[in-house]
KETOR-397631 format. One record per atom (N, C-alpha, C, CB): atom name; residue number from 1; x, y, z. Coordinates in Angstrom, 2 decimals. Each point is the difference from the previous one (the first is absolute). Glycine has a CB too. Layout:
BEGIN
at:CA; i:NUM; X:X; Y:Y; Z:Z
...
***
This chain:
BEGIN
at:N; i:1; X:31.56; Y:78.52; Z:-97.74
at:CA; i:1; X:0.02; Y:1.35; Z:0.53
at:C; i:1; X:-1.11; Y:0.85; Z:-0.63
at:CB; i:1; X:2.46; Y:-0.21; Z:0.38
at:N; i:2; X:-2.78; Y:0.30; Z:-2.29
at:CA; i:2; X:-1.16; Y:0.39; Z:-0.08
at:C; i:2; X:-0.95; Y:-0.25; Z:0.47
at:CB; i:2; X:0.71; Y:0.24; Z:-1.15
at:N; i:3; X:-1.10; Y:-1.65; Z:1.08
at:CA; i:3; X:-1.09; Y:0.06; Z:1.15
at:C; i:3; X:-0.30; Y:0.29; Z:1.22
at:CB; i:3; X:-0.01; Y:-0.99; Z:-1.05
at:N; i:4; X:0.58; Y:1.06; Z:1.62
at:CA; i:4; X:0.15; Y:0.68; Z:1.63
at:C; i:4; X:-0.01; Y:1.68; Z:-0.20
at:CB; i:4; X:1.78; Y:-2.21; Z:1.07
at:N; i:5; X:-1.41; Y:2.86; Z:-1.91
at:CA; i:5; X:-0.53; Y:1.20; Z:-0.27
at:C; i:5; X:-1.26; Y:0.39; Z:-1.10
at:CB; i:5; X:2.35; Y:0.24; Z:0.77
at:N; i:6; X:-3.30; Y:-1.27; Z:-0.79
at:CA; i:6; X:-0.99; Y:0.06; Z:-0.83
at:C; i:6; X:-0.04; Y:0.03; Z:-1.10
at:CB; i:6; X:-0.46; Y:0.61; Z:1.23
at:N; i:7; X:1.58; Y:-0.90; Z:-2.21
at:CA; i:7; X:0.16; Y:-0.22; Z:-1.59
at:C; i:7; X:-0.19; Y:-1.70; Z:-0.20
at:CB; i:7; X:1.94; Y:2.29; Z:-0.41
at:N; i:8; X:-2.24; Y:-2.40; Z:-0.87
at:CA; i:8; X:-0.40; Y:-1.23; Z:-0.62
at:C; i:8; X:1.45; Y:-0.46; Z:-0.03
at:CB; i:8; X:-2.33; Y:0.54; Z:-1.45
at:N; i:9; X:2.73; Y:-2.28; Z:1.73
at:CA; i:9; X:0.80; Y:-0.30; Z:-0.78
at:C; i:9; X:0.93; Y:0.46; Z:-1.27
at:CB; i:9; X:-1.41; Y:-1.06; Z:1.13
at:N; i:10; X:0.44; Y:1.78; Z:-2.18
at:CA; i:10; X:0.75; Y:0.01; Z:-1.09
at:C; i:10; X:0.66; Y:1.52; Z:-0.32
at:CB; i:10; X:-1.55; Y:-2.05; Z:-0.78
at:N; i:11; X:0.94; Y:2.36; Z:1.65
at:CA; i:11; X:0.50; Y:1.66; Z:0.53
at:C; i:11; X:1.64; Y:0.51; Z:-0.31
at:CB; i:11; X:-1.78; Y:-0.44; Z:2.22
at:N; i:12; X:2.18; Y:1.28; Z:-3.05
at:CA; i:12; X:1.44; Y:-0.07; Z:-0.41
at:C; i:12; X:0.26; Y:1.24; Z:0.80
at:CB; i:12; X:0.16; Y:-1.22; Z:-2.52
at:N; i:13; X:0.44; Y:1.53; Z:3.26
at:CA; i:13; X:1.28; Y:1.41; Z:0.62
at:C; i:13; X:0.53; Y:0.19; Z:-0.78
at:CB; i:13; X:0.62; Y:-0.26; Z:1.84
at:N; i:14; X:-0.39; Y:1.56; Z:-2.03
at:CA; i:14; X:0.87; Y:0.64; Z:-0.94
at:C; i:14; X:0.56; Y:1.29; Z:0.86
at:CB; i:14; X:-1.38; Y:-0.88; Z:-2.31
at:N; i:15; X:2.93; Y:1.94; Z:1.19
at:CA; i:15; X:0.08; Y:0.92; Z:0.80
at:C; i:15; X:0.05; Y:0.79; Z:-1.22
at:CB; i:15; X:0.99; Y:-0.78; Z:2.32
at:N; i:16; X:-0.38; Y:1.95; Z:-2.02
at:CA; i:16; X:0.23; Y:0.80; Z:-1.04
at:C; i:16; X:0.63; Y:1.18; Z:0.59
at:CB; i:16; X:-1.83; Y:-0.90; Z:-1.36
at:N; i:17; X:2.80; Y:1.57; Z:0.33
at:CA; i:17; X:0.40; Y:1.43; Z:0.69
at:C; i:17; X:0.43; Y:0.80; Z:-1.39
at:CB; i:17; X:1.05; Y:-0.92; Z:2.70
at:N; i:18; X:-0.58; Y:2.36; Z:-2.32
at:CA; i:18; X:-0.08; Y:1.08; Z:-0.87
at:C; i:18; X:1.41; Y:0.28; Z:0.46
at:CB; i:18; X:-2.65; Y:0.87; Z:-0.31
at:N; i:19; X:3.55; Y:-0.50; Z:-0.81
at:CA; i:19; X:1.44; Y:0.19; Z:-0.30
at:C; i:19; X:0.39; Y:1.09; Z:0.92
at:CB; i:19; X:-0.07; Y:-0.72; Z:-2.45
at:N; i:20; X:-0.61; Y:1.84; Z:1.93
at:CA; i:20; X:0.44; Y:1.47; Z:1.07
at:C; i:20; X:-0.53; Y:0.07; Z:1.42
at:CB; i:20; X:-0.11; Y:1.42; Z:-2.05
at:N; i:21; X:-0.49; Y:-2.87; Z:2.67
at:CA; i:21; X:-0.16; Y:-0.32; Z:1.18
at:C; i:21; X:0.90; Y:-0.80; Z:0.60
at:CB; i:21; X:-1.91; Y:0.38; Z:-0.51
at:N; i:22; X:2.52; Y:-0.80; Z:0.12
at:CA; i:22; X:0.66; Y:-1.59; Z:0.57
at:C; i:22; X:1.94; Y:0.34; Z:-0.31
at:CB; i:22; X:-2.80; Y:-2.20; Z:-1.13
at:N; i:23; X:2.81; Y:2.68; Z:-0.13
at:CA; i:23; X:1.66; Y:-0.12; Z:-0.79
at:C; i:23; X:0.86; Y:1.02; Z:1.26
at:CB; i:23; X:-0.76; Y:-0.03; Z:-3.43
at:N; i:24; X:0.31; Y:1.10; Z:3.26
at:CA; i:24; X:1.31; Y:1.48; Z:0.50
at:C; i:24; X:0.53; Y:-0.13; Z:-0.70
at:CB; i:24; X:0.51; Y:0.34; Z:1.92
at:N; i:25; X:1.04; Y:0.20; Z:-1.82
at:CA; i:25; X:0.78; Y:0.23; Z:-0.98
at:C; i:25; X:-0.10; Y:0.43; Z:-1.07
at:CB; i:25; X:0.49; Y:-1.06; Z:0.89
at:N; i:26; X:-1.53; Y:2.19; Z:-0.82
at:CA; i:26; X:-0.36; Y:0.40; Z:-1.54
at:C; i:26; X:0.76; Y:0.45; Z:-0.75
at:CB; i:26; X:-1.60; Y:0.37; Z:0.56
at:N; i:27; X:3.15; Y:-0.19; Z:-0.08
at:CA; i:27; X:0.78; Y:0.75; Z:-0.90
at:C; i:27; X:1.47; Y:-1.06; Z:-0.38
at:CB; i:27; X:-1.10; Y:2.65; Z:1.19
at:N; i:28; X:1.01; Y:-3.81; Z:-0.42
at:CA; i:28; X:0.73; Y:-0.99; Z:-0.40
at:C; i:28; X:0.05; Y:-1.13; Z:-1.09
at:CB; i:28; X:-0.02; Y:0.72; Z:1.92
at:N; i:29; X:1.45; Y:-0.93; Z:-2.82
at:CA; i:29; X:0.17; Y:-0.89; Z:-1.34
at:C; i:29; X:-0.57; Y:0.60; Z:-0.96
at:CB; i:29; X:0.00; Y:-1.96; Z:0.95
at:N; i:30; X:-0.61; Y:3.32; Z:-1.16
at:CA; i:30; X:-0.18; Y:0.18; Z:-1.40
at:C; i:30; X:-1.62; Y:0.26; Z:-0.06
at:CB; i:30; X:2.19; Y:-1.62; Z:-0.85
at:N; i:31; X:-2.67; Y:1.75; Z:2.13
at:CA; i:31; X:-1.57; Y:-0.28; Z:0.01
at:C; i:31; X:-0.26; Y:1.36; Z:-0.51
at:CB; i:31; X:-0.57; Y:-1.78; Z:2.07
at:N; i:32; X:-0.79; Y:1.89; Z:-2.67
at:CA; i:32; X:-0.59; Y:1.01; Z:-0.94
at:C; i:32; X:-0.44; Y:0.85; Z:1.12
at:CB; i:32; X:-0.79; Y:-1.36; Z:-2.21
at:N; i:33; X:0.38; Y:2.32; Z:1.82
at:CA; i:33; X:-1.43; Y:0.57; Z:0.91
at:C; i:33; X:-1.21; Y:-0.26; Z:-0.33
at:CB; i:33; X:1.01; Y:1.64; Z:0.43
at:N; i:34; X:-1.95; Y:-2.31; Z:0.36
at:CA; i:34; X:-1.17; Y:-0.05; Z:-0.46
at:C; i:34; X:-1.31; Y:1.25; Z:0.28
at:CB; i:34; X:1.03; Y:-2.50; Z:0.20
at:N; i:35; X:-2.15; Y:2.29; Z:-0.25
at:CA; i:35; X:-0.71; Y:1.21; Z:-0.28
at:C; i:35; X:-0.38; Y:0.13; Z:1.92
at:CB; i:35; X:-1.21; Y:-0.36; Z:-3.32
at:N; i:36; X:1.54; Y:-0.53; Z:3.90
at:CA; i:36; X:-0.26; Y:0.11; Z:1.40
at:C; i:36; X:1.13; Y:0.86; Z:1.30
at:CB; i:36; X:-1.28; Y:-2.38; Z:-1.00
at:N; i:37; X:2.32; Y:2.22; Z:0.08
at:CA; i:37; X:1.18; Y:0.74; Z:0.34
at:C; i:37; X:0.10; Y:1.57; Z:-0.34
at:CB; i:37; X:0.97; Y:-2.26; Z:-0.32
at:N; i:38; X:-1.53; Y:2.58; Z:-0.71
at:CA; i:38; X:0.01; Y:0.95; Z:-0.63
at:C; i:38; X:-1.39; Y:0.87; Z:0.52
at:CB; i:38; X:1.55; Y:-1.29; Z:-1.93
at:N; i:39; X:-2.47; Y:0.29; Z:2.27
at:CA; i:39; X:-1.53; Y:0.67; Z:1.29
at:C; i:39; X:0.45; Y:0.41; Z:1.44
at:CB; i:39; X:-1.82; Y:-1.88; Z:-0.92
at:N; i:40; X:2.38; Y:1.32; Z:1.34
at:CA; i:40; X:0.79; Y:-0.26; Z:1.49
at:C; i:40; X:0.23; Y:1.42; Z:0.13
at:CB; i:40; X:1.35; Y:-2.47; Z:-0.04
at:N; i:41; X:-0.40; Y:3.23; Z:-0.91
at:CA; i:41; X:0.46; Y:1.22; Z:-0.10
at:C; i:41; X:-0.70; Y:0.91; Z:-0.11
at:CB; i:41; X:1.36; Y:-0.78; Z:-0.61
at:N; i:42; X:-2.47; Y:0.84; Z:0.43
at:CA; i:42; X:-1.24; Y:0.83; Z:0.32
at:C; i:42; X:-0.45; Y:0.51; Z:1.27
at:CB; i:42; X:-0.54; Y:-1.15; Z:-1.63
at:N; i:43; X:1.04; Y:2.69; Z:2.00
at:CA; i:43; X:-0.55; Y:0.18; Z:0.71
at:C; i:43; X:-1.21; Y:-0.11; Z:0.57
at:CB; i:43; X:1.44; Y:0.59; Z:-0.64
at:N; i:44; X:-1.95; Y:-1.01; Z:1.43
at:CA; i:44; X:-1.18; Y:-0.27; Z:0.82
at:C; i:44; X:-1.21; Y:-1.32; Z:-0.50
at:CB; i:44; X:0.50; Y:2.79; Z:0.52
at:N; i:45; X:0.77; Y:-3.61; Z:-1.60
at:CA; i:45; X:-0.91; Y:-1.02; Z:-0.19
at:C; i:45; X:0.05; Y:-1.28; Z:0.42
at:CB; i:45; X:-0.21; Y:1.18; Z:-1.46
at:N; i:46; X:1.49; Y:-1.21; Z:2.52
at:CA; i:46; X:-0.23; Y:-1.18; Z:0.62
at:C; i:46; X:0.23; Y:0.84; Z:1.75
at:CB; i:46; X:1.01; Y:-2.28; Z:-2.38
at:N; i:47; X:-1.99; Y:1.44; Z:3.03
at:CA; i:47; X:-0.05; Y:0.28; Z:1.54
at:C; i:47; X:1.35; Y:0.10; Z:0.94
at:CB; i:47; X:-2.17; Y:-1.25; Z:-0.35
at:N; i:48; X:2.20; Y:2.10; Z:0.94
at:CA; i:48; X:1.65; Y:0.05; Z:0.05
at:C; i:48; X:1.09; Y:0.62; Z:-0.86
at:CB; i:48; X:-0.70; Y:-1.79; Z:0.78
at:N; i:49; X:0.48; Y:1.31; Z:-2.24
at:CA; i:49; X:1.09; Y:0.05; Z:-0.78
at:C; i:49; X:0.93; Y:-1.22; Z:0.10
at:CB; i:49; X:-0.26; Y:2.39; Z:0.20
at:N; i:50; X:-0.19; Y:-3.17; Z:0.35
at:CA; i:50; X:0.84; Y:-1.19; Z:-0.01
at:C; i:50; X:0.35; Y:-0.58; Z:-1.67
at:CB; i:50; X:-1.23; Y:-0.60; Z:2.59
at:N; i:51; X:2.07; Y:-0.64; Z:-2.72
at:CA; i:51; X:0.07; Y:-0.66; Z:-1.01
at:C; i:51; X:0.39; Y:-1.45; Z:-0.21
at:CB; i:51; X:0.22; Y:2.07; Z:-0.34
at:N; i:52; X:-0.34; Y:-2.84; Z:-1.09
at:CA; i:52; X:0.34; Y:-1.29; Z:0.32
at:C; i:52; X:1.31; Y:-0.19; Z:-0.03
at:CB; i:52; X:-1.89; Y:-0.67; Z:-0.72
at:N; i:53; X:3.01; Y:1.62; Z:1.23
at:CA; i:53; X:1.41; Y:0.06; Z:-0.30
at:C; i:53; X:0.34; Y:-1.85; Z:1.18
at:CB; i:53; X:0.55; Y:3.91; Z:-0.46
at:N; i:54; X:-1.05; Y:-3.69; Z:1.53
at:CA; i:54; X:0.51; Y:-1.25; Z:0.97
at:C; i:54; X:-0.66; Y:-0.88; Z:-0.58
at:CB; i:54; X:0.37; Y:0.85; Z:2.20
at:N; i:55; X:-1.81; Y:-0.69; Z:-2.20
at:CA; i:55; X:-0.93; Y:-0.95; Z:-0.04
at:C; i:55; X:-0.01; Y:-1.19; Z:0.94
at:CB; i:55; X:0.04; Y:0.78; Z:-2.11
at:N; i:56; X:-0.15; Y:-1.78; Z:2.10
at:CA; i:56; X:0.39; Y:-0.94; Z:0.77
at:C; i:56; X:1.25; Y:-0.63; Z:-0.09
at:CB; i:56; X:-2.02; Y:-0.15; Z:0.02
at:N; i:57; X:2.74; Y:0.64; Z:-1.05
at:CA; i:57; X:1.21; Y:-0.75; Z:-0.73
at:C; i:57; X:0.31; Y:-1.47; Z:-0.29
at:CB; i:57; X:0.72; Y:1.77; Z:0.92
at:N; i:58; X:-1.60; Y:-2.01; Z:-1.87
at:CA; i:58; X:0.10; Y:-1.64; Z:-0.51
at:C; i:58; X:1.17; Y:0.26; Z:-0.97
at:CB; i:58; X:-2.75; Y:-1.03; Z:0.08
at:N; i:59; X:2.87; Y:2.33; Z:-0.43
at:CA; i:59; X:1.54; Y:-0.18; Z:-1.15
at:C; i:59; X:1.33; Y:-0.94; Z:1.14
at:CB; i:59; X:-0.42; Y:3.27; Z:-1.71
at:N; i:60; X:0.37; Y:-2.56; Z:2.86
at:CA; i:60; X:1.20; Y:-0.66; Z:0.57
at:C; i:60; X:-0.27; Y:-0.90; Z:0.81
at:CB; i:60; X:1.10; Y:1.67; Z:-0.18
at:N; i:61; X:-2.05; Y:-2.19; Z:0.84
at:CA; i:61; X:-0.88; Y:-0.81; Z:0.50
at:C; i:61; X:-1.14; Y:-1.42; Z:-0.84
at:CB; i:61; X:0.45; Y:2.50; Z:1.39
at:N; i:62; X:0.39; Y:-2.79; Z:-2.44
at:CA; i:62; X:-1.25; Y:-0.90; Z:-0.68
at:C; i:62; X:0.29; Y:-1.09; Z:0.16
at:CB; i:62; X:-0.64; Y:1.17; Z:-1.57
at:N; i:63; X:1.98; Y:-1.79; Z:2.05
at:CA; i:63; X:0.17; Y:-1.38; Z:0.29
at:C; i:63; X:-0.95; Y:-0.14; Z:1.63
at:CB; i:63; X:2.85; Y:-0.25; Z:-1.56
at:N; i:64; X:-2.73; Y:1.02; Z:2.16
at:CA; i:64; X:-0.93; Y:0.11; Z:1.32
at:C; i:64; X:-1.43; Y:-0.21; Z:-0.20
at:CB; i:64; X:1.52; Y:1.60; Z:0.85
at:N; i:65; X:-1.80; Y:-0.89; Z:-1.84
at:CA; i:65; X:-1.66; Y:0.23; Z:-0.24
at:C; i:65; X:-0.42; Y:-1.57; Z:-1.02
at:CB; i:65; X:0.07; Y:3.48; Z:-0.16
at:N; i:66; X:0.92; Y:-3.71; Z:-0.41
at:CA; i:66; X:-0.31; Y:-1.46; Z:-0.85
at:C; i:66; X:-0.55; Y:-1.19; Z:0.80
at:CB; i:66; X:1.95; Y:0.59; Z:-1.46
at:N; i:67; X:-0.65; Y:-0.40; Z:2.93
at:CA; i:67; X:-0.30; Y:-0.83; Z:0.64
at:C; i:67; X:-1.27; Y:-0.31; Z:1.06
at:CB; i:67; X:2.18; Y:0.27; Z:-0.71
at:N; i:68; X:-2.60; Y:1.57; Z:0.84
at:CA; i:68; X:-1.43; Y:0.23; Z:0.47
at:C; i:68; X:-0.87; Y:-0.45; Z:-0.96
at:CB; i:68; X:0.52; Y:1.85; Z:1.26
at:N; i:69; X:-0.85; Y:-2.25; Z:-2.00
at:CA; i:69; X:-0.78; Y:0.07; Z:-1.26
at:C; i:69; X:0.29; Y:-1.60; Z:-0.13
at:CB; i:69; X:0.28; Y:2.79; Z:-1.23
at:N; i:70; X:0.21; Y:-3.58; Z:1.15
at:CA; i:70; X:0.23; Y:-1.43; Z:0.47
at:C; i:70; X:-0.33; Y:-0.96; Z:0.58
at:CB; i:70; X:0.86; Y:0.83; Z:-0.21
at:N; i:71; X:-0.96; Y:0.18; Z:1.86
at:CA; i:71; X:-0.78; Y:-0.57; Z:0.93
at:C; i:71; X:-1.03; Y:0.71; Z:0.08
at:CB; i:71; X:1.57; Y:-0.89; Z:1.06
at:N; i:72; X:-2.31; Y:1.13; Z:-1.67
at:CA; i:72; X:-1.43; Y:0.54; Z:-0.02
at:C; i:72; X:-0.44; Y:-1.36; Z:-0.77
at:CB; i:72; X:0.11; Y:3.05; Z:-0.09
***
């Protein structure tokens, strides 16, 4: 498959993600506040005013996402 999208053989995929993107539940089991939670609340510093309160919810969703992450 790398090769067919122009990578060498030895070419490694990788992923990566950021906690206050992916978790939600920022206020569930004891979780801290981090300094991104505490920005959020800033008026006019995030677009919207939105926050990572849903996020994508891998807190309640991670046996789902494991299994996405599997078949990748």
């Amino acid at each position: 498959m790398a090769e067919v999208l122009g990578f060498p053989p030895s070419f490694v995929f990788g992923a990566a993600t950021a906690a206050y993107q992916i978790e939600g539940h920022t206020k569930a089991d004891g979780r801290g506040e981090c300094i991104w939670d505490r920005f959020a609340t800033i008026p006019g510093a995030i677009e919207e005013g939105v926050s990572g309160e849903g996020a994508c919810d891998h807190y309640a969703r991670w046996e789902q996402d494991i299994a996405l992450m599997q078949a990748l």
